[in-house]
Structures are given as structure tokens and as C-alpha cells.
DOLO-418706 format. One record per residue (C-alpha): x, y, z; residue in one letter. Coordinates in steps of 0.02 Angstrom, whole numbers, padded with zeros to 5 digits, always signed. Layout:
XYZa ...
//
This chain:
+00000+00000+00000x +00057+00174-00033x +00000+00313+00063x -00032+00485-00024x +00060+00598+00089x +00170+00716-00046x +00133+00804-00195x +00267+00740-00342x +00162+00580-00406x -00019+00642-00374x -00003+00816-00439x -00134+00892-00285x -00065+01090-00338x -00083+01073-00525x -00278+01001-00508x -00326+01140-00363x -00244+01303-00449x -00348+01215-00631x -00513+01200-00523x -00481+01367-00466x -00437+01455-00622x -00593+01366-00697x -00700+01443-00562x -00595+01611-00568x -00657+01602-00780x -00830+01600-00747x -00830+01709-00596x -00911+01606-00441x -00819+01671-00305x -00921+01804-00201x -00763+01936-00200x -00810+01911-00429x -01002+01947-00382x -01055+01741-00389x -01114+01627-00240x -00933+01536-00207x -00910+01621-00033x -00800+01487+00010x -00692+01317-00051x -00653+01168+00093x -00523+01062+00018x -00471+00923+00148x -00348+00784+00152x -00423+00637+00268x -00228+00598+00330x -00308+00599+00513x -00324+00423+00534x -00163+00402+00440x -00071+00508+00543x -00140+00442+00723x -00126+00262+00648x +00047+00255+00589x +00121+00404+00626x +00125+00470+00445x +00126+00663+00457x +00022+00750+00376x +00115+00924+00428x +00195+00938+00255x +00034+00934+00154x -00093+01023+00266x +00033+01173+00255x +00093+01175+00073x -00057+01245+00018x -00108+01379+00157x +00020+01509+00110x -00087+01519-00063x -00242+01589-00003x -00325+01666+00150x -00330+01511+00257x -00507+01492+00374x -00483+01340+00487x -00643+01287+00535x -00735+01143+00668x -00760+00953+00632x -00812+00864+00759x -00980+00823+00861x -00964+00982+00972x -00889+01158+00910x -00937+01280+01043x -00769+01266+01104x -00696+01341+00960x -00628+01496+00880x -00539+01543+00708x -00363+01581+00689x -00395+01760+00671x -00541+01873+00747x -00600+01964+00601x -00644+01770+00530x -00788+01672+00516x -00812+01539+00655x -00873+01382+00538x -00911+01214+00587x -00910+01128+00412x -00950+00938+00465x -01050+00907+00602x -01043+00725+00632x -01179+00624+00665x -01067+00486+00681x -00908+00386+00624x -00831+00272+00546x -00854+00096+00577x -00721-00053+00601x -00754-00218+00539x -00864-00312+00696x -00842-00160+00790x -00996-00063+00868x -01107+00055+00742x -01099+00227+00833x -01244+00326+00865x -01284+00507+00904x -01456+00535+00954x -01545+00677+00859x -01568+00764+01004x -01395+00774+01058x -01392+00834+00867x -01494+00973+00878x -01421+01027+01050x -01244+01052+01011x -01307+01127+00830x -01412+01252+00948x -01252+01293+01073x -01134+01325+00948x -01247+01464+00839x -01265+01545+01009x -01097+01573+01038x -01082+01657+00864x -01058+01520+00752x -01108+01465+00571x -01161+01298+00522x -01155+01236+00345x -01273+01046+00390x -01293+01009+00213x -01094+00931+00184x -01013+00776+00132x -01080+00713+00303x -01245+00734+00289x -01269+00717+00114x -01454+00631+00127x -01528+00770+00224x 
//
């Protein structure tokens, strides 16, 4: 197995500046007048990384020099957290309404309630919650 961790064989720079430029052409980000008000690109190297110990370092900060970098909040409860800078947004951009599974391990479950509670703790602290993601995609 060969784990995607640096840029020379899988060419991750080349395919975001084209996606960008091709955006860029037909003028979808919001600073162009279009709805694009923001882009997530994300890596999945957690597991990786707490697995095996393969850093991820190297990647996650290749590309943030290149643009105005927002971190935002995965996880089942973001009222915790803040952005890197004040005058940004604070995002929580996948709220998780559960996890992945191992093979014969237990199916994890987050009651809707519990859901809906730390949904309704974090937009009262002054938060912004984009539910319709790659986590919730049936919604």
C-alpha cells in the first residue's frame, strides 16, 4: 500500500490552482459577484497520521500560504472553538452524526437530540453551520 502523503506523483497543486482558475473564468467566487463564498479542500490523513504516525504536517501546510486560510470545526461539538484570526468566520463545516465503523466493531450513534443541542449551542456562541456537507449528504 502506498499512502498519499506528498505532492510529486499525485499532482494535488496542478488540479486545485486548474479548479480554481476554472471557477476564477466564470466568476463564482463572491469577491467576482457569484455565490462561491468559500472552497473546503481536505486531506483525510487523520487516521493516517494517528494510525501510523504518517505526518500530515507537510501537506496540510503547502497549500495555506496560497490563499487566505479559514480553519474551521469538525467534530460532534464546536462551541469550544474559535478561528485563527478574529475578524474570521467561526465555521463548523461537518458536524458528525457519527463515524466510521471497524469491521465487527460497534455502529456509533448520536441521538438527534444530542444533534440538535450542540447545533443550537454552537450558533449561540456566534457560530455558522453549513449541515448540508459531505456528512450529511441525505438530508
Amino acid at each position: 500500500m502506498e499512502f498519499i502523503i506528498g505532492d510529486a506523483k499525485f499532482q494535488m497543486q496542478k488540479f486545485i490552482e486548474k479548479i480554481v482558475d476554472m471557477m476564477k473564468a466564470e466568476r463564482l467566487f463572491e469577491s467576482q459577484g457569484g455565490p462561491i463564498i468559500m472552497s473546503q479542500i481536505e486531506n483525510e490523513c487523520g487516521p493516517t497520521e494517528y494510525e501510523i504516525g504518517v505526518s500530515r504536517y507537510g501537506y496540510r501546510t503547502r497549500y495555506r500560504s496560497s490563499v487566505d486560510h479559514i480553519n474551521t470545526c469538525n467534530g460532534f461539538y464546536c462551541d469550544y472553538f474559535y478561528p485563527n484570526k478574529d475578524y474570521k468566520p467561526k465555521m463548523w463545516t461537518e458536524a458528525w452524526t457519527g463515524w466510521f465503523t471497524e469491521f465487527g466493531g460497534p455502529v456509533p450513534h448520536r441521538p438527534a437530540e444530542d444533534m440538535a443541542f450542540s447545533v443550537a449551542r454552537f450558533i449561540q456562541k456566534g457560530g455558522s453551520l453549513h449541515y448540508n456537507n459531505q456528512t450529511n449528504l441525505k438530508l
